[in-house]
N, CA, C and O atoms as a Maestro MAE file, in Angstrom:
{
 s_m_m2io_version
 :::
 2.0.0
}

f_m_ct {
 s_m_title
 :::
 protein
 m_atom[288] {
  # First column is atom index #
  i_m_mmod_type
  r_m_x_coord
  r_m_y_coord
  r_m_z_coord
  i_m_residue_number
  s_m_chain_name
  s_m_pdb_residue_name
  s_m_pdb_atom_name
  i_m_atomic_number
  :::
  1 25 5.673 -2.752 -11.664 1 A "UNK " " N  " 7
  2 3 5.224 -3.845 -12.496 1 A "UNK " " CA " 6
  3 2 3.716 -3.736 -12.688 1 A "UNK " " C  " 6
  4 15 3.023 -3.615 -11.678 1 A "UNK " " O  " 8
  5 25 3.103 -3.769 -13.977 2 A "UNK " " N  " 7
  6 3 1.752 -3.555 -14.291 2 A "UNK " " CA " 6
  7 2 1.076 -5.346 -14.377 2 A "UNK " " C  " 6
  8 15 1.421 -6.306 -15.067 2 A "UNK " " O  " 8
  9 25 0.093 -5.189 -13.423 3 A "UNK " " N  " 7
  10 3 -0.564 -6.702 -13.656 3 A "UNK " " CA " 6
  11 2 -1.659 -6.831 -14.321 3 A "UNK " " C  " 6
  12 15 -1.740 -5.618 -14.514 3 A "UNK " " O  " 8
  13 25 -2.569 -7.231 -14.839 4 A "UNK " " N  " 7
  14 3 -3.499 -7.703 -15.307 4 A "UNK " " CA " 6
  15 2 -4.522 -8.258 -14.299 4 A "UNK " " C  " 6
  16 15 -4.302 -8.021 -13.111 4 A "UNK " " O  " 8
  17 25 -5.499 -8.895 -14.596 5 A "UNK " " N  " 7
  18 3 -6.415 -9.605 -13.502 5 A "UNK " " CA " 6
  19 2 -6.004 -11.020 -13.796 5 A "UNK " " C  " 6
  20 15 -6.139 -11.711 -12.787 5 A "UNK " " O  " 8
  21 25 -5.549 -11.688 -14.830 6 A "UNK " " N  " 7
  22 3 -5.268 -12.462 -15.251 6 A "UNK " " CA " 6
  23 2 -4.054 -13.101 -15.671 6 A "UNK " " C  " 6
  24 15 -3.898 -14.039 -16.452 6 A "UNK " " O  " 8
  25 25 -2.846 -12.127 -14.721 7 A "UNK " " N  " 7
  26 3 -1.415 -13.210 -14.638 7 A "UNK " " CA " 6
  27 2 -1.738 -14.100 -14.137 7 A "UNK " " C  " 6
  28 15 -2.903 -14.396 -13.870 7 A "UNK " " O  " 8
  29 25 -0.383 -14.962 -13.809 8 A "UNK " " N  " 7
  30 3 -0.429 -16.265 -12.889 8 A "UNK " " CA " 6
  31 2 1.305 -15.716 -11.964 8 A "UNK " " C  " 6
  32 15 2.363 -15.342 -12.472 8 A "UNK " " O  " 8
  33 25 0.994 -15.863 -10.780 9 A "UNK " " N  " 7
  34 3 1.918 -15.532 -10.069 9 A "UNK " " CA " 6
  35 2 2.468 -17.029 -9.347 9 A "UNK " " C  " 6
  36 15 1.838 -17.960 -8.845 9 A "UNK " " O  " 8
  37 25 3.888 -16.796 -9.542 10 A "UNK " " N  " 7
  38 3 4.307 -18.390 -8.881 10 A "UNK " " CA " 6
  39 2 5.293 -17.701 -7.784 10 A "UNK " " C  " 6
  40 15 6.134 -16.822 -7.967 10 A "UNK " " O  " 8
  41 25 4.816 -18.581 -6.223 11 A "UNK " " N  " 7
  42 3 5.739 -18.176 -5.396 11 A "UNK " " CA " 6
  43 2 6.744 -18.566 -4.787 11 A "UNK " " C  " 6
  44 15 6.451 -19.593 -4.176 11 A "UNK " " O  " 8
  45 25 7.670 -18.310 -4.650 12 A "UNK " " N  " 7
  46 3 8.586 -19.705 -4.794 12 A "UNK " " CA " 6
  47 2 9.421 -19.642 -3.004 12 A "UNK " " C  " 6
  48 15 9.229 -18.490 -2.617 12 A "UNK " " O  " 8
  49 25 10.016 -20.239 -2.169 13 A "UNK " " N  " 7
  50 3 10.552 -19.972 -1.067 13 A "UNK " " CA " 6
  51 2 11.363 -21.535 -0.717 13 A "UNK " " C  " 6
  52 15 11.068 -22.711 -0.932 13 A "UNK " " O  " 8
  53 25 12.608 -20.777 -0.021 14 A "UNK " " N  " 7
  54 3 13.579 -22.658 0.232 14 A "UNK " " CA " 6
  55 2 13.913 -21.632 1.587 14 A "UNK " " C  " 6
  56 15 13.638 -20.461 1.850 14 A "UNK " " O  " 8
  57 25 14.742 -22.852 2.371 15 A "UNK " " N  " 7
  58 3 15.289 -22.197 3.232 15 A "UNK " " CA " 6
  59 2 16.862 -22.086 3.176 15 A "UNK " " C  " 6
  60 15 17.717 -21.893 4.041 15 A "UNK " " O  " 8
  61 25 16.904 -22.307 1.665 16 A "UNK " " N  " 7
  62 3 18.314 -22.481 1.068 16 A "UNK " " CA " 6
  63 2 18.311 -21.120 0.258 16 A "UNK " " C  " 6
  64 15 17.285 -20.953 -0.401 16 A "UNK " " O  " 8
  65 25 19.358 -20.012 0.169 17 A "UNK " " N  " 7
  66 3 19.409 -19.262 -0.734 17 A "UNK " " CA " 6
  67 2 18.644 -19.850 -2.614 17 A "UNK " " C  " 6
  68 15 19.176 -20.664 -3.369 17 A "UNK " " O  " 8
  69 25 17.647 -19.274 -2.796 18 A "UNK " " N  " 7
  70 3 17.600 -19.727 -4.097 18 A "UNK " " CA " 6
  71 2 18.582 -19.092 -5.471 18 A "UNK " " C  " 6
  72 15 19.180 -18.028 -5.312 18 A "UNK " " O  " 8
  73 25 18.654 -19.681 -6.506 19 A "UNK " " N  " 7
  74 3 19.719 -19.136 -7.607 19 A "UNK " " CA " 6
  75 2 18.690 -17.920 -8.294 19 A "UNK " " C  " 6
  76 15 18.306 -18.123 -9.446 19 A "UNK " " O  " 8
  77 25 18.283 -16.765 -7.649 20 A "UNK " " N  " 7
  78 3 17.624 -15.831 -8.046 20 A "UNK " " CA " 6
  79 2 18.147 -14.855 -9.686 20 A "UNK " " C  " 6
  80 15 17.536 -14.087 -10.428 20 A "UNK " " O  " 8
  81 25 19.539 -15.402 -9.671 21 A "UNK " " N  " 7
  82 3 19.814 -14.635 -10.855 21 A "UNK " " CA " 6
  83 2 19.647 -15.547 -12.235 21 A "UNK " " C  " 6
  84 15 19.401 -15.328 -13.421 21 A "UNK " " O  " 8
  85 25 19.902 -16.605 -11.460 22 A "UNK " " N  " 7
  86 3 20.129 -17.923 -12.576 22 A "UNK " " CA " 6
  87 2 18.373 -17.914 -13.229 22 A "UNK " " C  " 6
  88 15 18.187 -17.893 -14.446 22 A "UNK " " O  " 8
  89 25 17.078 -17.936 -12.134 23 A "UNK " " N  " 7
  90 3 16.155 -17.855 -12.748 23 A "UNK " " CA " 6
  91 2 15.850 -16.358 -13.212 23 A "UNK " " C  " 6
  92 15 15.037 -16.254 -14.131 23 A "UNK " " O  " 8
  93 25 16.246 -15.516 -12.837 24 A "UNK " " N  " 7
  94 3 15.505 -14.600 -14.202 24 A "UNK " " CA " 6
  95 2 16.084 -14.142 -14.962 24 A "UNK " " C  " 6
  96 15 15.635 -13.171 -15.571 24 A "UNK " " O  " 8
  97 25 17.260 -14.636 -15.216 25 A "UNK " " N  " 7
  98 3 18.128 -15.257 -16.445 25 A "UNK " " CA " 6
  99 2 17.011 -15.836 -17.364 25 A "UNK " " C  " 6
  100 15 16.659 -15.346 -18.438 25 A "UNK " " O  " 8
  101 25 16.516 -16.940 -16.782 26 A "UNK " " N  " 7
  102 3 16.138 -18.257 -17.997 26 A "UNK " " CA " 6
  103 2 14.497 -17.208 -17.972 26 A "UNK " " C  " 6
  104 15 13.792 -16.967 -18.952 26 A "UNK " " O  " 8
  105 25 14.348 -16.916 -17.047 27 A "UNK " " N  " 7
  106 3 12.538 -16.101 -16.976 27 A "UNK " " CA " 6
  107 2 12.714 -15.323 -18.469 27 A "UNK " " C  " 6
  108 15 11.978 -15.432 -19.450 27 A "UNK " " O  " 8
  109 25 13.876 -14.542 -18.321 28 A "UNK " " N  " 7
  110 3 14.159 -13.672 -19.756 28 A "UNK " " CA " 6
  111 2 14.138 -13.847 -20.875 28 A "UNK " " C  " 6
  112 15 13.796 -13.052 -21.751 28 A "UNK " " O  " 8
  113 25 14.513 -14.937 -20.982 29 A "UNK " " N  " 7
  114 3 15.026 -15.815 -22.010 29 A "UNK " " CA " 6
  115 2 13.181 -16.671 -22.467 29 A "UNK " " C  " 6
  116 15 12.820 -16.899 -23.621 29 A "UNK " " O  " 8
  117 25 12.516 -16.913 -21.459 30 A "UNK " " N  " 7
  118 3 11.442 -17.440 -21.657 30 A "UNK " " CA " 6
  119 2 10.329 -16.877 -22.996 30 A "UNK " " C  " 6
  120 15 10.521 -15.741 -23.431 30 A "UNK " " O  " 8
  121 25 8.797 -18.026 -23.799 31 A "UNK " " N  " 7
  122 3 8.834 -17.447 -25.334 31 A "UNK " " CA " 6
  123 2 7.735 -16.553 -24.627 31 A "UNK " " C  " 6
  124 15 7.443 -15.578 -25.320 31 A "UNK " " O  " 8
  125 25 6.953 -16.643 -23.256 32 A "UNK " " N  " 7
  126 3 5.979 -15.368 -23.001 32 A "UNK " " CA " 6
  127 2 6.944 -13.836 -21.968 32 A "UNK " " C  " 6
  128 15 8.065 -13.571 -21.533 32 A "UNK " " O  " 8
  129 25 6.167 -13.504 -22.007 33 A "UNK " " N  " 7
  130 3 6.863 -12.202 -20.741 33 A "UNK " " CA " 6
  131 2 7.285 -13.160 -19.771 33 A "UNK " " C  " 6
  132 15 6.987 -14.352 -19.845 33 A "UNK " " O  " 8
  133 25 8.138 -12.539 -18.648 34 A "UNK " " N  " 7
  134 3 8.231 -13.187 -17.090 34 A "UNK " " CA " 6
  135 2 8.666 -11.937 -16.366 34 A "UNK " " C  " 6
  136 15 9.472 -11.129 -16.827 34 A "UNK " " O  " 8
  137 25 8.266 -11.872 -15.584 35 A "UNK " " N  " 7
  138 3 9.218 -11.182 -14.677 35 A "UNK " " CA " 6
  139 2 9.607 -11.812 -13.213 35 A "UNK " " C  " 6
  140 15 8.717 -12.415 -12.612 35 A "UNK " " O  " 8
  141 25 10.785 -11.702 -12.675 36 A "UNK " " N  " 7
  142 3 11.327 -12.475 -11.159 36 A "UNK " " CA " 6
  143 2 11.457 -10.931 -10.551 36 A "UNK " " C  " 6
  144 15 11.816 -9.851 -11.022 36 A "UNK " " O  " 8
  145 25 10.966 -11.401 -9.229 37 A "UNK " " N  " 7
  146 3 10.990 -10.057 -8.198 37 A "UNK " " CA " 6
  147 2 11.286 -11.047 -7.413 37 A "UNK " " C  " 6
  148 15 11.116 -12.252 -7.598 37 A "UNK " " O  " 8
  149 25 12.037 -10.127 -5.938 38 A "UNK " " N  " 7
  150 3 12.880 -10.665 -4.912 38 A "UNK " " CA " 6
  151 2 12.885 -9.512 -4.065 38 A "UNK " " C  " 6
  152 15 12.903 -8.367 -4.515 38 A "UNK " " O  " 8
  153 25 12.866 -9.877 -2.476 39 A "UNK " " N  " 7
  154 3 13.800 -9.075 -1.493 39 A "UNK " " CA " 6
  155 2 12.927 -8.297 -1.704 39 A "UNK " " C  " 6
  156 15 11.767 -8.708 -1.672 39 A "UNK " " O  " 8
  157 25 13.267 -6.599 -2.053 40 A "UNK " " N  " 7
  158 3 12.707 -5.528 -1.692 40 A "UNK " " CA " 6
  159 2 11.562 -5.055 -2.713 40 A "UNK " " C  " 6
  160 15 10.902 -4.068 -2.389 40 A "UNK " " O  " 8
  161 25 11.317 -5.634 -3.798 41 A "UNK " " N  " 7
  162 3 10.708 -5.503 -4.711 41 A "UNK " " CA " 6
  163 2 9.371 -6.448 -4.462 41 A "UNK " " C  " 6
  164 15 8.267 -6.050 -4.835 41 A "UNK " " O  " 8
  165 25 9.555 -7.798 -3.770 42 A "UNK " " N  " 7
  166 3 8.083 -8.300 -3.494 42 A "UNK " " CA " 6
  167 2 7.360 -7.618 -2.515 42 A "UNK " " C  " 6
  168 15 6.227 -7.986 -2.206 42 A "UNK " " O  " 8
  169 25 8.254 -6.050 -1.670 43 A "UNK " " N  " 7
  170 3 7.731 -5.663 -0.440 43 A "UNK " " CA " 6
  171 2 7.141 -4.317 -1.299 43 A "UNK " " C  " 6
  172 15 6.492 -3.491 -0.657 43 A "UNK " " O  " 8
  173 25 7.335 -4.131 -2.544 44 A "UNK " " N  " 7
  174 3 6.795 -3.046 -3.471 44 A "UNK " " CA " 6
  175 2 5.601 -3.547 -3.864 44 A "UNK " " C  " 6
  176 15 4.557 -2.899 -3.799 44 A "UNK " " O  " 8
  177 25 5.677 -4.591 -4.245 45 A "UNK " " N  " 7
  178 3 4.602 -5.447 -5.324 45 A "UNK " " CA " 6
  179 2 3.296 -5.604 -4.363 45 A "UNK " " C  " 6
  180 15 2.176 -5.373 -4.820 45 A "UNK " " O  " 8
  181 25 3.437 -5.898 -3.375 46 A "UNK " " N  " 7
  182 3 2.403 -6.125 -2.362 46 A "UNK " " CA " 6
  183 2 1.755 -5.195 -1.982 46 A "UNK " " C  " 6
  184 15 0.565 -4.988 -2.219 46 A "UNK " " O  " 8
  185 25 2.472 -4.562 -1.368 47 A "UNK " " N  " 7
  186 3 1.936 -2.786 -0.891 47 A "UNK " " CA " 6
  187 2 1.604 -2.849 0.032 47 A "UNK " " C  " 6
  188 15 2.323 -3.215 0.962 47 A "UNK " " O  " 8
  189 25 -0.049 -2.405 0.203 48 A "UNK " " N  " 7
  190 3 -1.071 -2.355 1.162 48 A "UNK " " CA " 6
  191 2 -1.742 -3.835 1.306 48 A "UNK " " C  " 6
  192 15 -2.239 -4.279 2.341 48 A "UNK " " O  " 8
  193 25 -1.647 -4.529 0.005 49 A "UNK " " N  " 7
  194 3 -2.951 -5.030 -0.012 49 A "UNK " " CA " 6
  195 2 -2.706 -6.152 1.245 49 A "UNK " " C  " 6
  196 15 -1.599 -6.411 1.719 49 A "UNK " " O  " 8
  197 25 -4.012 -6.766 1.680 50 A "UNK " " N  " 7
  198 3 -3.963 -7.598 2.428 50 A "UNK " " CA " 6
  199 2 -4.447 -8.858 1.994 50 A "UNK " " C  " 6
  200 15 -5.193 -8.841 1.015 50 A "UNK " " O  " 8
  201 25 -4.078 -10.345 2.712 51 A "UNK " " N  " 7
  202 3 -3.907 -11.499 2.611 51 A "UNK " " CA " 6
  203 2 -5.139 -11.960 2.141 51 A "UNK " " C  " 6
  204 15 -5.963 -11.250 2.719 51 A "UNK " " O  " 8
  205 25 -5.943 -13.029 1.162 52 A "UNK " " N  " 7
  206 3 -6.818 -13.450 1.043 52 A "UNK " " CA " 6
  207 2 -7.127 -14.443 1.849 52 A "UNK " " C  " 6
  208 15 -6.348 -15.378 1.662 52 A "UNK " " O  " 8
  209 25 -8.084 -14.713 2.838 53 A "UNK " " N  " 7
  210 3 -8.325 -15.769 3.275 53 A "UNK " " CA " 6
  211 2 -9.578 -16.668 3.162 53 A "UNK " " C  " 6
  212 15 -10.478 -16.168 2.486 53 A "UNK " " O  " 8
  213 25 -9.804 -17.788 3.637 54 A "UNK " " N  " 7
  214 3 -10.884 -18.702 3.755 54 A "UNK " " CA " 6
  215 2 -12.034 -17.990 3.728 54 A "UNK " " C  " 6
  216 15 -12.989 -18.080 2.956 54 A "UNK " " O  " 8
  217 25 -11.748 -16.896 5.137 55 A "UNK " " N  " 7
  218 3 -13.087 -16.230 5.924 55 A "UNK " " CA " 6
  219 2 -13.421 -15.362 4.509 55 A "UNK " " C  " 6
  220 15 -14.461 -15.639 3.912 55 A "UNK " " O  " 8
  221 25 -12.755 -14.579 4.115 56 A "UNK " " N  " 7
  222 3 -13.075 -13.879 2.568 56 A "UNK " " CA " 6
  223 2 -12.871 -14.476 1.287 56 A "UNK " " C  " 6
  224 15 -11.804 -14.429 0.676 56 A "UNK " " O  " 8
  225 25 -13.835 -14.998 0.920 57 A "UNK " " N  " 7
  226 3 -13.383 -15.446 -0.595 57 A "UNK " " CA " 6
  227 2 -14.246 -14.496 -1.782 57 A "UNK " " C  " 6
  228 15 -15.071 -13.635 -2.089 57 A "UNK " " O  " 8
  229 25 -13.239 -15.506 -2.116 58 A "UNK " " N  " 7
  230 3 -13.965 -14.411 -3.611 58 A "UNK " " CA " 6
  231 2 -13.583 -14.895 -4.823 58 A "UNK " " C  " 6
  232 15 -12.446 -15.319 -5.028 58 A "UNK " " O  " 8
  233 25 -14.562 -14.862 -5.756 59 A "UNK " " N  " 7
  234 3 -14.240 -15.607 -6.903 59 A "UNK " " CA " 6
  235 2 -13.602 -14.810 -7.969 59 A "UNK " " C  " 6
  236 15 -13.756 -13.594 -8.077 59 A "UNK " " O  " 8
  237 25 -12.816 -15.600 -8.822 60 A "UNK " " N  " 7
  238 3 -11.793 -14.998 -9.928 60 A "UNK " " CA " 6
  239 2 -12.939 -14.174 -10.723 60 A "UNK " " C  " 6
  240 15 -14.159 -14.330 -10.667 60 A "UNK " " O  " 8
  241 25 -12.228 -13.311 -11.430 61 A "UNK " " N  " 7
  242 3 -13.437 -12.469 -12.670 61 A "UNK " " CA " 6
  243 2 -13.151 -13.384 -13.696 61 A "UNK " " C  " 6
  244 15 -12.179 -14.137 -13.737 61 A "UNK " " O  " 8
  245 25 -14.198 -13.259 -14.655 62 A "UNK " " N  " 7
  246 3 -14.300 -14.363 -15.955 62 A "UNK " " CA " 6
  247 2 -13.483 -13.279 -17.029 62 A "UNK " " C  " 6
  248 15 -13.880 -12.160 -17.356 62 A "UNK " " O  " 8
  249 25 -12.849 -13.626 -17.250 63 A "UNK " " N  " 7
  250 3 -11.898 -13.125 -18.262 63 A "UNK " " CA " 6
  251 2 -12.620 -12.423 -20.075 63 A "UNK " " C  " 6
  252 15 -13.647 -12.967 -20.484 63 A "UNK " " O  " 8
  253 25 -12.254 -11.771 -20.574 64 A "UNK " " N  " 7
  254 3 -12.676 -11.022 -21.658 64 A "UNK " " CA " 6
  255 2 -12.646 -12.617 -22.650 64 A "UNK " " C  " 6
  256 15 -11.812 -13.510 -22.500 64 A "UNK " " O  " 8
  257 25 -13.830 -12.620 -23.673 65 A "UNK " " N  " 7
  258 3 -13.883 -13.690 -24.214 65 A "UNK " " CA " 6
  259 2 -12.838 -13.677 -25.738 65 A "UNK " " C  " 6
  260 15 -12.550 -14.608 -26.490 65 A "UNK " " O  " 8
  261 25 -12.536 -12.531 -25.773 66 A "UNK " " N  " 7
  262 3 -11.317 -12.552 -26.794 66 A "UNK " " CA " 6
  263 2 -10.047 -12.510 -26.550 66 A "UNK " " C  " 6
  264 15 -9.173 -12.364 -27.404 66 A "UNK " " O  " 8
  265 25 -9.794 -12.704 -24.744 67 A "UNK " " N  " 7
  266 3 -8.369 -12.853 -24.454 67 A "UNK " " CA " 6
  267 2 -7.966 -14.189 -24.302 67 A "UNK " " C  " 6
  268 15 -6.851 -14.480 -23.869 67 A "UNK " " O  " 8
  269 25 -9.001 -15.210 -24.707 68 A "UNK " " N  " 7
  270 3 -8.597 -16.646 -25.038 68 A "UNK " " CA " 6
  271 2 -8.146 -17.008 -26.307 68 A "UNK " " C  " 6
  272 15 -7.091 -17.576 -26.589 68 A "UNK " " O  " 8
  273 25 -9.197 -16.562 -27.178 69 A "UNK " " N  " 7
  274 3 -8.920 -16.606 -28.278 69 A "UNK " " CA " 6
  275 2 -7.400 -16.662 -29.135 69 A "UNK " " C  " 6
  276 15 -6.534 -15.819 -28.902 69 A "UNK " " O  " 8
  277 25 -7.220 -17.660 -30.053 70 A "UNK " " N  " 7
  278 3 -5.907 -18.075 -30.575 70 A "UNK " " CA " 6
  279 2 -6.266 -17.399 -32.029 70 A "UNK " " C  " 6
  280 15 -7.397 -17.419 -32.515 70 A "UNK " " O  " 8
  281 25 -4.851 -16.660 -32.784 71 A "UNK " " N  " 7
  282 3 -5.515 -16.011 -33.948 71 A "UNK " " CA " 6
  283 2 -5.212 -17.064 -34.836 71 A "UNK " " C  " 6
  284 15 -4.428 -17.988 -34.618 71 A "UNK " " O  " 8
  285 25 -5.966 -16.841 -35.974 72 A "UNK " " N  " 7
  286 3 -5.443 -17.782 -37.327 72 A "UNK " " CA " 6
  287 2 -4.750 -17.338 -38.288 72 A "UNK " " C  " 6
  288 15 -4.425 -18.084 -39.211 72 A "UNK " " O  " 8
  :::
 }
 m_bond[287] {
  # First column is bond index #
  i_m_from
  i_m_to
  i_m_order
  :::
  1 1 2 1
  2 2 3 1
  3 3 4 2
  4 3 5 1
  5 5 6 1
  6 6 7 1
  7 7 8 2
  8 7 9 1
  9 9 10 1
  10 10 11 1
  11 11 12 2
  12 11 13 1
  13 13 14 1
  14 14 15 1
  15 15 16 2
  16 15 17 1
  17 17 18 1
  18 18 19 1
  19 19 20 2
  20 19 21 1
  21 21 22 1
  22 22 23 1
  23 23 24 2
  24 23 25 1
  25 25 26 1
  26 26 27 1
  27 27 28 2
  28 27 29 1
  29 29 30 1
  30 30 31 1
  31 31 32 2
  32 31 33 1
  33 33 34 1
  34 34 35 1
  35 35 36 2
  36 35 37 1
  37 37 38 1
  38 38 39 1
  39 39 40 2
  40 39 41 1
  41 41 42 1
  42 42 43 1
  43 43 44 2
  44 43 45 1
  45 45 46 1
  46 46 47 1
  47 47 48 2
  48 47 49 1
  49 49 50 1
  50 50 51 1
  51 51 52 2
  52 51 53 1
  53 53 54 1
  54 54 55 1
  55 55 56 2
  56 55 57 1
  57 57 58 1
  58 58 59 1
  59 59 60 2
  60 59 61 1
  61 61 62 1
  62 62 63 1
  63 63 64 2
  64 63 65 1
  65 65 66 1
  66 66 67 1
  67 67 68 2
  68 67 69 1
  69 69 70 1
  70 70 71 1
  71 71 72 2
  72 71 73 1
  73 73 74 1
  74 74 75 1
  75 75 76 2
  76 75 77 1
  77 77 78 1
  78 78 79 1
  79 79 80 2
  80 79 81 1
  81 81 82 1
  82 82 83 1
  83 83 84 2
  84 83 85 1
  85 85 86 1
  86 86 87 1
  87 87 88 2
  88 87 89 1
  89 89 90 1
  90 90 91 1
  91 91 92 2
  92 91 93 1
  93 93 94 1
  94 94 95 1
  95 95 96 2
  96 95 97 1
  97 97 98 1
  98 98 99 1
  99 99 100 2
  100 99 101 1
  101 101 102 1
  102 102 103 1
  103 103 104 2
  104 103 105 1
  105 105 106 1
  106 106 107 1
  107 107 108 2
  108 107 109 1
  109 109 110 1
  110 110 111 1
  111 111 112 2
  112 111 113 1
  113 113 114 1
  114 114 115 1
  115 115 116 2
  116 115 117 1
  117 117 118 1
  118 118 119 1
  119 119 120 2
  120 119 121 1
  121 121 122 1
  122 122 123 1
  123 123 124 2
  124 123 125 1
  125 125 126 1
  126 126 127 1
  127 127 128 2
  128 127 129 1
  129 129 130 1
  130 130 131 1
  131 131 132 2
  132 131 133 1
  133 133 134 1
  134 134 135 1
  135 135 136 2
  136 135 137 1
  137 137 138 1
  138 138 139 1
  139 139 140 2
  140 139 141 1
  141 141 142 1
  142 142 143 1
  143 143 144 2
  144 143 145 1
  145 145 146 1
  146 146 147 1
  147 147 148 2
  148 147 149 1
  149 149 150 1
  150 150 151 1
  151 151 152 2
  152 151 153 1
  153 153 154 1
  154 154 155 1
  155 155 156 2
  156 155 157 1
  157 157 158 1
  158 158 159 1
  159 159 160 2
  160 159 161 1
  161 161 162 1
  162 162 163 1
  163 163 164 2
  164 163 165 1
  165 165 166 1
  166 166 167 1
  167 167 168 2
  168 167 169 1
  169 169 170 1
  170 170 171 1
  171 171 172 2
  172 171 173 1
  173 173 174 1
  174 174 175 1
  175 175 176 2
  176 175 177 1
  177 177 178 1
  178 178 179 1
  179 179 180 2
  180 179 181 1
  181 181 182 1
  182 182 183 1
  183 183 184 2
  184 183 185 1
  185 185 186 1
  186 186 187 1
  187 187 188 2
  188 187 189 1
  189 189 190 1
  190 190 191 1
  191 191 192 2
  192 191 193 1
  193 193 194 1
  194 194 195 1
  195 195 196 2
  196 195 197 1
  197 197 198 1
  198 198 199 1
  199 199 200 2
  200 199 201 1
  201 201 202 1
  202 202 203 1
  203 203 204 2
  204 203 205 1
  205 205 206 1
  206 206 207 1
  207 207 208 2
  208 207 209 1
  209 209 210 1
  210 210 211 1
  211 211 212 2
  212 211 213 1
  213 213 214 1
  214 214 215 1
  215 215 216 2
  216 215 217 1
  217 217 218 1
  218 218 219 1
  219 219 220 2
  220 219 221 1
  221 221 222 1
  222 222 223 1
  223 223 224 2
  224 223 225 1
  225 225 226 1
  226 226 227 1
  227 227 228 2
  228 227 229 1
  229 229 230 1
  230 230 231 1
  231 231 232 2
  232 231 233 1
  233 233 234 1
  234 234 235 1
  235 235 236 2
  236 235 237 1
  237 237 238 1
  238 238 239 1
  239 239 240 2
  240 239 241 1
  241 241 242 1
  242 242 243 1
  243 243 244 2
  244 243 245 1
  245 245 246 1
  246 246 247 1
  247 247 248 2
  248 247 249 1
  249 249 250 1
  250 250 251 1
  251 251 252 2
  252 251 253 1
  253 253 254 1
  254 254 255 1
  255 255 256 2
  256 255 257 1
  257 257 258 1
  258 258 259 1
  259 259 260 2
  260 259 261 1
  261 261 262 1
  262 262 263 1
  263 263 264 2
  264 263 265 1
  265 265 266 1
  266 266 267 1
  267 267 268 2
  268 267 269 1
  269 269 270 1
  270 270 271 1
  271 271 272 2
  272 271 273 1
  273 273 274 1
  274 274 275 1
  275 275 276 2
  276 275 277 1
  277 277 278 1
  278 278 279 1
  279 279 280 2
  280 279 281 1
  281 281 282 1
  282 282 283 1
  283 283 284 2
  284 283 285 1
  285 285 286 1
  286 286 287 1
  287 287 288 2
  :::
 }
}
């Protein structure tokens, strides 16, 4: 999966099986991209990297000023 600096990642966790097919069903169906990862694929997505914390912060990058932009 190719990210951007500027997705939005939602994480979701129950201690109830969630309906994982049912949402990326509707993710698919959704009017921007989506993608749903699960199980062995969030253990791909992650990799190496390590946890952000308090002790390290760091601020978001300011985004390209024409990737806001709405066309006319």
């Amino acid at each position: 999966m190719a990210s951007s600096s500027f997705d939005t990642i939602v994480i979701a966790a129950s201690r109830a099986e969630l309906p994982v097919v049912e949402i990326a069903r509707d993710a698919a169906s959704a009017m921007f991209r989506q993608q749903v990862i699960f199980g062995a694929g969030v253990t791909r997505f992650v990799g190496g990297a390590t946890p952000l914390t308090d002790a390290d912060p760091m601020r978001s990058p300011t985004p390209p000023e024409d990737m806001w932009r709405v066309a006319d």
